[in-house]
C-alpha positions as CSV (number, residue, x, y, z in Angstrom):
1,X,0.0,0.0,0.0
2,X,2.6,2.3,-0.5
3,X,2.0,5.5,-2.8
4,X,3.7,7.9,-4.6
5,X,4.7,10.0,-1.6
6,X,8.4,10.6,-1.8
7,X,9.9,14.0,-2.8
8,X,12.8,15.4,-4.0
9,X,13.0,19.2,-4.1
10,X,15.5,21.7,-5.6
11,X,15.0,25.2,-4.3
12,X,17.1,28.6,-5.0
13,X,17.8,31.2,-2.4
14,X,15.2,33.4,-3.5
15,X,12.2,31.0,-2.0
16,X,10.2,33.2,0.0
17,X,9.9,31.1,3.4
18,X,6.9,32.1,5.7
19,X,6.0,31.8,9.1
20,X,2.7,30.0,9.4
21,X,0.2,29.0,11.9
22,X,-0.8,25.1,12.7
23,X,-4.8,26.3,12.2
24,X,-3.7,26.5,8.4
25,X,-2.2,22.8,8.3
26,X,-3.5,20.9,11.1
27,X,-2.6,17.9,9.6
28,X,1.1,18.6,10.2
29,X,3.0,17.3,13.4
30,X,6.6,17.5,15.1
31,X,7.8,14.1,15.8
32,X,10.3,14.1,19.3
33,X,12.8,11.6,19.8
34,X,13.5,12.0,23.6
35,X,11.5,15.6,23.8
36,X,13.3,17.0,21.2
37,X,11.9,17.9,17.8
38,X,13.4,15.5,14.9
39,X,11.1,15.5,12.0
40,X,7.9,16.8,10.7
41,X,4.9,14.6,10.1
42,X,1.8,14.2,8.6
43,X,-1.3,13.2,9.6
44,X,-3.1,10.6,7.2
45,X,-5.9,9.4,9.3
46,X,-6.7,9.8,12.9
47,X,-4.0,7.6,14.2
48,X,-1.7,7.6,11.3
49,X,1.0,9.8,10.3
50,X,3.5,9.9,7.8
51,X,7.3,10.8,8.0
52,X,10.8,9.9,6.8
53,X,12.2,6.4,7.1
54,X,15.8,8.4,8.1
55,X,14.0,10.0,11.0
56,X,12.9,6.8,12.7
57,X,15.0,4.4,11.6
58,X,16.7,2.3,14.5
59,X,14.5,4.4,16.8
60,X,12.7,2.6,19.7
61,X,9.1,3.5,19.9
62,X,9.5,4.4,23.6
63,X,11.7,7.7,22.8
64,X,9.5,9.0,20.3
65,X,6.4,11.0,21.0
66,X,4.5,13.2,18.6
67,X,3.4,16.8,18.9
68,X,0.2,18.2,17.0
69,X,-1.9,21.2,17.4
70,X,1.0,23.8,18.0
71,X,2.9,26.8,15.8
72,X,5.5,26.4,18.0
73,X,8.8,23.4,18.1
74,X,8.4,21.2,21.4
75,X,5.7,23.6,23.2
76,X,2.1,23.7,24.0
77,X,-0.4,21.5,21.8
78,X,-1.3,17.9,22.5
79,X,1.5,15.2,22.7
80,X,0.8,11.3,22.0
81,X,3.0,8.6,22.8
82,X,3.9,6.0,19.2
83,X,1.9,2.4,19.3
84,X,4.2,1.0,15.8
85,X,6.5,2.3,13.7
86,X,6.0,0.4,10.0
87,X,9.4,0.9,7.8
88,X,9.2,0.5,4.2
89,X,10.7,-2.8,3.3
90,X,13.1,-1.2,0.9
91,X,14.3,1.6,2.8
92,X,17.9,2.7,1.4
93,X,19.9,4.4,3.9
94,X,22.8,5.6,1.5
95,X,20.6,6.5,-1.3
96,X,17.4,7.6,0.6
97,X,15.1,5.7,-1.6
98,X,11.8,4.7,-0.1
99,X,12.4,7.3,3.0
100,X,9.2,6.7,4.1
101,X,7.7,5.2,7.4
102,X,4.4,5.3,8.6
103,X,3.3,5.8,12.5
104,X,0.7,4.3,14.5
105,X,-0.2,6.6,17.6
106,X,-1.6,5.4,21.1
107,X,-4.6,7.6,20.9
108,X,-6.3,10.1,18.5
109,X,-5.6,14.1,18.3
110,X,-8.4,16.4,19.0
111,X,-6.6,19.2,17.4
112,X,-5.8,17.3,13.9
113,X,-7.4,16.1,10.5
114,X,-5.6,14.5,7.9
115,X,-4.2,15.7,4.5
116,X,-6.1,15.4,1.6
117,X,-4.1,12.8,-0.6
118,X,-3.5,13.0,-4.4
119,X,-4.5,9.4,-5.2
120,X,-2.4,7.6,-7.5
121,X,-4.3,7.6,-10.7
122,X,-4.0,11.1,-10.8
123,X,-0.9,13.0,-12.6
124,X,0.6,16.5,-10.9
125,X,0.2,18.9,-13.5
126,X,3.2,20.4,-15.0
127,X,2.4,24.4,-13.0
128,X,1.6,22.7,-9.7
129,X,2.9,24.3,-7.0
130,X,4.3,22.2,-3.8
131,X,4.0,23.3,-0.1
132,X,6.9,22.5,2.2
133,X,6.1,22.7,5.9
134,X,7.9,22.2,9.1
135,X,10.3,23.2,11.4
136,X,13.1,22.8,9.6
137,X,16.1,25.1,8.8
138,X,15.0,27.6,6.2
139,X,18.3,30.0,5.6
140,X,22.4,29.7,6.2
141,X,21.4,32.6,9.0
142,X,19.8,29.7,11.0
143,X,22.9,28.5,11.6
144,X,22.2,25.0,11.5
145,X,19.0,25.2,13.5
146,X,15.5,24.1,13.3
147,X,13.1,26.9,13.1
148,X,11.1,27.4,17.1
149,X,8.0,28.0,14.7
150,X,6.4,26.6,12.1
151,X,7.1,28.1,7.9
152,X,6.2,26.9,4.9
153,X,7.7,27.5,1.4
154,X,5.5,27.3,-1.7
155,X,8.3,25.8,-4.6
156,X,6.9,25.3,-8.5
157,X,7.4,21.8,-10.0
158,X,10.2,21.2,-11.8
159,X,11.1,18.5,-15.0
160,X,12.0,15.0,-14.9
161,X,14.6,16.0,-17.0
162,X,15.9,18.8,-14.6
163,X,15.7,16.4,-11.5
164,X,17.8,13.3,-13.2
165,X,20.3,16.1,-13.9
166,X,20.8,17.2,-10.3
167,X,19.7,14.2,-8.6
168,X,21.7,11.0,-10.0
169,X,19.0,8.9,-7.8
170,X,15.6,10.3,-9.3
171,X,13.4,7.4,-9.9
172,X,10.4,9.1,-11.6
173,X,7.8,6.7,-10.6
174,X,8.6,7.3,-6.8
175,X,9.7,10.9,-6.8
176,X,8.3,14.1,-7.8
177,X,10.8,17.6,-8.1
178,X,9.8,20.9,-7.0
179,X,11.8,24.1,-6.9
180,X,14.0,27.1,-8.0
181,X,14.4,27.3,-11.8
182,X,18.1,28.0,-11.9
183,X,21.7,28.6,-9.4
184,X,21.5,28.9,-5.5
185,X,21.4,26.3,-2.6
186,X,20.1,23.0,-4.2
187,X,18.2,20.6,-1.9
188,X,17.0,17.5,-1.3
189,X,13.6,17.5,0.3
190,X,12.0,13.9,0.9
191,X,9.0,13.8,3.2
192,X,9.5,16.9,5.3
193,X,13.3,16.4,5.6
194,X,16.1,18.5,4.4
195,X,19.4,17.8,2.6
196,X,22.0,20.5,1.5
């Protein structure tokens, strides 16, 4: 039952990054590995979420909780503790291929709802705009840290053609490309995490 989920994202310096608040994206979450924020989630039904393989894998459940309902990294909102972590069969740690794991919570949110998911009959148009949302670090000025709020960065889609070139690992029937159109930082976004 897996789906198309997996992204890989080139961006430029010039994407405008935003501060946003959770009542826009409820469906997003902060996953804590020992009460520190690790990786952003996603909520696809009322106890299941989303996130990258890299973030949980050889994690114990019992140091992971999840936080939902909250602007803010590792304050206020609703925490819940993690019930089963599923990891994609095929997981590729060097490569990052299939960086995708699924979470079973304990108990519900009252604060969430889940995404709405592009089912996978359906294409992404060629002028589709992707949203990137987290905590993550969003400029060199961070200084290598996670953002205390929550931002979001809307990034255009970009060719097949484009991503092979950048990414020697772009499988096009499990990855999707959205970014700049030319220079700056190049990333490699795959289910709310970050490489530079």
């Amino acid at each position: 039952m897996w789906v198309r989920i997996l992204l890989v994202i080139t961006t430029t310096v010039a994407a405008v990054v935003k501060e946003v608040s959770i009542e826009n994206y409820p469906w997003q979450v902060s996953i804590e590995k020992n009460g520190v924020h690790t990786c952003g989630g996603t909520m696809l039904r009322s106890l299941v979420l989303m996130t990258a393989e890299h973030c949980v894998y050889g994690v114990q459940k019992e140091s992971l909780q999840v936080r939902a309902g909250t602007s803010t990294r590792e304050k206020g909102g609703e925490l819940r503790g993690v019930k089963t972590i599923f990891e994609h069969p095929d997981y590729n740690p060097v490569t990052f291929e299939n960086d995708v794991a699924i979470l079973e919570l304990d108990s519900a949110f009252d604060s969430t709802r889940p995404v709405d998911l592009l089912h996978s009959d359906n294409s992404v148009a060629d002028d589709a705009v992707g949203l990137v949302i987290g905590w993550g670090i969003s400029s060199a000025e961070d200084g290598g840290r996670s953002s205390p709020n929550l931002k979001m960065v809307e990034l255009p889609k970009v060719s097949e053609e484009k991503c092979a070139e950048v990414y020697p690992n772009f499988n096009a029937t499990t990855m999707i490309c959205f970014g700049g159109n030319g220079g700056g930082d190049s990333c490699l976004v795959s289910i709310h995490s970050l490489y530079c």
